[in-house]
C-alpha positions in Angstrom: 0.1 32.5 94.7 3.0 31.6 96.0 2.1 28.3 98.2 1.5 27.1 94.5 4.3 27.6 92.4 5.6 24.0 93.2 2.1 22.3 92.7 1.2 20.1 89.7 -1.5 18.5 89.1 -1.4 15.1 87.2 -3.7 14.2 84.5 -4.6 10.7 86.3 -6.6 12.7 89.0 -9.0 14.7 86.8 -9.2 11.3 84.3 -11.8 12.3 82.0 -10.7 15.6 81.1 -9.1 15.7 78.0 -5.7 17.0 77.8 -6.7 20.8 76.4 -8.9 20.9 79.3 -6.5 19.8 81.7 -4.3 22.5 80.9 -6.2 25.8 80.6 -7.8 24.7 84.3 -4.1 24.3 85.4 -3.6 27.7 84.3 -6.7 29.2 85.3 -5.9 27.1 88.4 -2.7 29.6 88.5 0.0 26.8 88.5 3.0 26.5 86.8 3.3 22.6 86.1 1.1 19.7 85.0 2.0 15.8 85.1 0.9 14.0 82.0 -0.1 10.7 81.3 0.9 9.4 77.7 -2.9 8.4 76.9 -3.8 11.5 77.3 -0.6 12.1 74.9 -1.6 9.9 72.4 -5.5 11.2 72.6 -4.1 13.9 70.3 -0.4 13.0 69.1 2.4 13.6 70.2 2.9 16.6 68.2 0.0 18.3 69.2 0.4 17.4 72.2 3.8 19.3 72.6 2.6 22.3 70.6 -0.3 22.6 73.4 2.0 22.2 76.1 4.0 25.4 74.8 1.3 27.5 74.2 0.3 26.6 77.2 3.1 28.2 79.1 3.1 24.7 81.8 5.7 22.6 82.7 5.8 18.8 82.2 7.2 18.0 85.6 6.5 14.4 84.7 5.6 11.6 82.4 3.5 8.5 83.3 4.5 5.9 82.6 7.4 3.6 81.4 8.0 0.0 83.3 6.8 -3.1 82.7 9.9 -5.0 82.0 9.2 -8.4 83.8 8.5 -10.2 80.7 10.4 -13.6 80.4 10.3 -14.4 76.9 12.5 -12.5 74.6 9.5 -11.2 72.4 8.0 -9.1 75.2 11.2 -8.6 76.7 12.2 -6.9 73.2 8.4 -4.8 73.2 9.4 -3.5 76.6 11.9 -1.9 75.6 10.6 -0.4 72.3 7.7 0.9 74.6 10.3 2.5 77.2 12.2 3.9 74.2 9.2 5.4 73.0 8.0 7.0 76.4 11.8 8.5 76.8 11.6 10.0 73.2 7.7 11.4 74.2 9.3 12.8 77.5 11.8 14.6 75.4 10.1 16.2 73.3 7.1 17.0 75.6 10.1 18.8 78.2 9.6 16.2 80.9 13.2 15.6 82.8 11.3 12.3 84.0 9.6 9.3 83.3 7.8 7.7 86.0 8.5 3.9 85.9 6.2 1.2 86.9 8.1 -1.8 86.7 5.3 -5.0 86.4 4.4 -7.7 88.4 5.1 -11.3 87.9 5.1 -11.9 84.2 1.7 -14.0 84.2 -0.2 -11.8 86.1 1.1 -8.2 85.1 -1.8 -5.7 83.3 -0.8 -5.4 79.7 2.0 -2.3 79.6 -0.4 0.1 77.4 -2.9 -0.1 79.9 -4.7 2.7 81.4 -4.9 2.6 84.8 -8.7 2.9 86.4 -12.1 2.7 84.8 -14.0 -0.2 83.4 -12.2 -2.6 81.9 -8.8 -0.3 81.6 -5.5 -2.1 83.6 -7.3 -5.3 83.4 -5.0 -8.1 84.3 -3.4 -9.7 80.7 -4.3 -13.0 79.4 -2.9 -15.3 81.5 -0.3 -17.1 79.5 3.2 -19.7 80.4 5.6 -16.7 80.4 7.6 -17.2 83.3 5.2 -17.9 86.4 5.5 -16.4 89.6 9.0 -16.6 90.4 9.2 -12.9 91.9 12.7 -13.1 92.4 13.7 -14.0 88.8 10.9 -11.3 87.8 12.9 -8.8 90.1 16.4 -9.4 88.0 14.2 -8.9 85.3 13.9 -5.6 86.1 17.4 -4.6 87.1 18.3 -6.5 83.5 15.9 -3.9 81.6 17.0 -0.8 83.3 20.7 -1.7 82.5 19.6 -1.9 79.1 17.8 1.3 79.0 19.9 3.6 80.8 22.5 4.2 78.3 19.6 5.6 75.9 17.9 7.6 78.8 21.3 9.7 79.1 21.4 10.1 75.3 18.3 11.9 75.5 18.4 13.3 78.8 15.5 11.6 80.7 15.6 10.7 84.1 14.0 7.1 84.7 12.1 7.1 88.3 11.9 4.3 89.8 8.4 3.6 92.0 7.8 1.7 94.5 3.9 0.3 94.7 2.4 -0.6 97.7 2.8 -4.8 98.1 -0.7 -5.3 97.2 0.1 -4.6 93.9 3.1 -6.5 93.5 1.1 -9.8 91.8 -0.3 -7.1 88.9 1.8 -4.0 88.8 5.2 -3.6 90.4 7.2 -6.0 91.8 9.2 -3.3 93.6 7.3 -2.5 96.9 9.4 -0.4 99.1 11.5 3.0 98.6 14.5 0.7 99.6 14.4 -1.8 97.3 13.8 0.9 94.3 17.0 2.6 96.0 19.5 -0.6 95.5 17.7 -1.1 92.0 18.9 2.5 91.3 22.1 2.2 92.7 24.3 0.9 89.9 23.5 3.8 87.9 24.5 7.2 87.4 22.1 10.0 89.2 21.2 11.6 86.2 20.0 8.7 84.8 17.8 6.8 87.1 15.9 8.5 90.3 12.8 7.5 92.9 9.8 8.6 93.3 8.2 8.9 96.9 4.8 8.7 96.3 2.5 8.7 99.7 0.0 6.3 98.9 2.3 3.2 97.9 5.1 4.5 100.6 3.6 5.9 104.2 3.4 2.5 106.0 7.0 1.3 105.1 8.6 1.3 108.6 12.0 2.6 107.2 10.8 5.1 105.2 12.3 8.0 107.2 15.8 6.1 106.8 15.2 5.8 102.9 14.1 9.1 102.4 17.2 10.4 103.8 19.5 7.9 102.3 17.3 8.6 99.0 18.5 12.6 99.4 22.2 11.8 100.3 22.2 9.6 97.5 20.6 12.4 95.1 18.0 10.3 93.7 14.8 11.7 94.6 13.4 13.0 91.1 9.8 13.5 92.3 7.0 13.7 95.3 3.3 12.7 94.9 1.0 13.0 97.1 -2.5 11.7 97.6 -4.2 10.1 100.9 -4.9 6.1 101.5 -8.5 5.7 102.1 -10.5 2.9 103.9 -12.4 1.2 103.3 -10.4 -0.5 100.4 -12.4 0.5 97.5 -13.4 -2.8 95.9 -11.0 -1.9 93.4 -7.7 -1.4 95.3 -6.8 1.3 92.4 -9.3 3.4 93.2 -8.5 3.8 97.1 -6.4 6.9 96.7 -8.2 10.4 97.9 -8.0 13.9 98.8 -5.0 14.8 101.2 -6.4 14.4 104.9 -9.5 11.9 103.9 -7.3 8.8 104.6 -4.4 7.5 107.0 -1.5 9.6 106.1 0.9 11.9 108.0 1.6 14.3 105.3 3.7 16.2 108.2 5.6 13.5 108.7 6.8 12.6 105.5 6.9 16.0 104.0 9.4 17.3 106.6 11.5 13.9 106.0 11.5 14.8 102.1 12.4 18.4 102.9 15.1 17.3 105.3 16.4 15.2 102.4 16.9 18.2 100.3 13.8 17.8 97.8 12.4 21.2 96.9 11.1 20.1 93.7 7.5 20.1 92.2 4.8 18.1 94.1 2.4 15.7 92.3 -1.3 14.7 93.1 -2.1 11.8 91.8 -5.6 10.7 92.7 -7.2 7.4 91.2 -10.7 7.5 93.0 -14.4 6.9 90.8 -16.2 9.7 92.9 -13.5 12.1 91.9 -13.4 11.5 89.0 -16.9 12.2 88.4 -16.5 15.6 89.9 -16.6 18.7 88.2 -12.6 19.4 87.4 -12.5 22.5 88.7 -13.8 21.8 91.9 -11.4 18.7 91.7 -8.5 21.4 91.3 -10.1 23.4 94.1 -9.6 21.1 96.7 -6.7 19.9 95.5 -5.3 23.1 96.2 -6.7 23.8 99.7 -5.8 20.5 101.0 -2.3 21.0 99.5 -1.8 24.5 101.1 -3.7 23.4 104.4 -1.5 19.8 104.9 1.1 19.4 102.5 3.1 22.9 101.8 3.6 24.1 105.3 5.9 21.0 105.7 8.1 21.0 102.9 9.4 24.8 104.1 
C-alpha cells in the first residue's frame, strides 16, 4: 500500500464519473488524495462538495483550474479575477493548498474561462471578437499583470497559485506560457508561498532545458505539484485528447522523475488523463491501470 500513499488521481481522467463516485473508488482504490476539478465542484455545490470530501477521509491535493487572465478589455480583465477569486475561496474551503493555473491564450482565440476541458463541444474556442488580437507578448504582461493582482488575496487565504506551462501547441487557445522556464520567471517576483509550478509531463518532457528548470524550479522552492500522463501519437484529431496511460506514449518517466526527486519534490503525484477511449472505460479499471503503470514506471524513480 505503500507505493500509493503519494498517488492521486484527478477527476479529469475518469471525466464522467461524478464526483461521489470519484471518491469512494479512490478509497476503495486505497489512496489517500484526489485532484478535483471545480465542475465537478459545482455539479453539487460547493458545500456539498466539501462535506463529501470530509466524509470522505481524501485529500484535495489540488484544484483545477484558475488562469485565464489574457483578456485586454477591462470588463474581462475585471471577470478574471472575480473567477480566480472564486477558485481560491473553493480551494480553501475544499482543503486544497493549490490552484492549478491555466493562464489563456491570445485574448481572441482563448476557450471561454468556465470551460470544461474535452468532450463535445466543452473548451470550444470563444466567439471570436476585437479584444486585443494576437499580440502574444502584450497577452504575456497580461498575465504577469493579473497574478500581481491576485497574489495578495491568495496569501490572505492561504492558496498556493501554480503556475503551468502547456505544451506550444496550445499556446493560440489555452496558455500562453509554454515552458517550465518561462512559468519560473513569471513566478519569480513573488513570494513561495504564494505562487508555485507545476511540472506536468505531457506539456513539459520535450523542453530541452527541462532538467536545468526542474532543478532551478527545486532550489527556488517552487514546485507545488507533479502530474503525470504519457504523450501519445498519433495526435488525436483533438490535440486535448492525446494524453494516455504512463508508458503508451513518448515519455521518459525515469528521466524526469529522478530530475523532480533530485529537486527535492516528494509531494503527491497527479494523473491527469484527457483521452475519449478512457474515458469510456469502466473507472475502476481506469484506476487499475493507473495504479500499475504508476508503481511499474513512475514511483521507482521518485525514491
Amino acid at each position: 500500500m505503500r507505493t500509493f500513499e503519494k498517488l492521486s488521481i484527478n477527476t479529469a481522467t475518469i471525466k464522467k464519473a461524478s464526483l461521489a463516485e470519484a471518491l469512494d473508488l479512490s478509497v476503495a482504490a486505497g489512496l489517500k488524495h484526489i485532484g478535483l476539478w471545480r465542475d465537478k465542484v459545482a455539479e453539487v455545490g460547493l458545500e456539498t462538495a466539501v462535506e463529501m470530501v470530509k466524509a470522505s477521509g481524501l485529500q484535495v491535493s489540488s484544484l483545477c483550474r484558475g488562469g485565464f487572465l489574457t483578456a485586454a478589455e477591462p470588463a474581462g480583465q475585471a471577470a478574471a479575477l472575480e473567477d480566480n477569486k472564486a477558485a481560491i475561496l473553493e480551494a480553501k474551503v475544499l482543503g486544497a493548498g493549490a490552484i492549478i493555473m491555466v493562464v489563456g491564450g491570445l485574448p481572441d482565440f482563448s476557450v471561454a474561462p468556465g470551460a470544461v476541458d474535452g468532450g463535445a463541444g466543452e473548451g470550444a474556442a470563444a466567439p471570436a471578437v476585437p479584444s486585443g488580437g494576437k499580440d502574444i507578448v502584450l497577452a504575456r504582461r497580461r498575465v504577469a499583470d493579473r497574478l500581481a493582482e491576485l497574489v495578495p488575496f491568495a496569501l490572505e487565504h492561504g492558496v498556493r497559485l501554480v503556475l503551468e506551462a502547456l505544451h506550444p501547441m496550445y499556446a493560440a487557445d489555452r496558455a500562453v506560457l509554454s515552458t517550465l522556464g518561462q512559468a519560473l520567471d513569471l513566478a519569480a517576483p513573488h513570494p513561495v508561498e504564494a505562487v508555485g509550478v507545476v511540472v506536468d509531463t505531457f506539456h513539459v518532457w520535450w523542453d530541452p532545458a527541462l532538467q536545468e528548470q526542474i532543478a532551478r524550479a527545486g532550489a527556488e522552492g517552487r514546485i507545488a505539484s507533479y502530474q503525470v500522463c504519457d504523450f501519445n501519437l498519433p495526435i488525436a484529431a483533438d490535440a486535448l485528447l492525446s494524453r494516455g496511460f504512463m508508458g503508451d506514449g513518448v515519455i521518459d518517466f525515469a528521466s524526469i522523475g529522478r530530475w523532480v526527486a533530485g529537486a527535492g519534490y516528494d509531494g503527491v503525484v497527479e494523473v491527469e488523463i484527457f483521452n475519449d477511449d478512457i474515458w469510456n472505460l469502466p473507472y475502476a479499471d481506469v484506476i487499475d491501470t493507473v495504479k500499475a503503470r504508476y508503481a511499474d514506471l513512475v514511483a521507482p524513480h521518485l525514491r
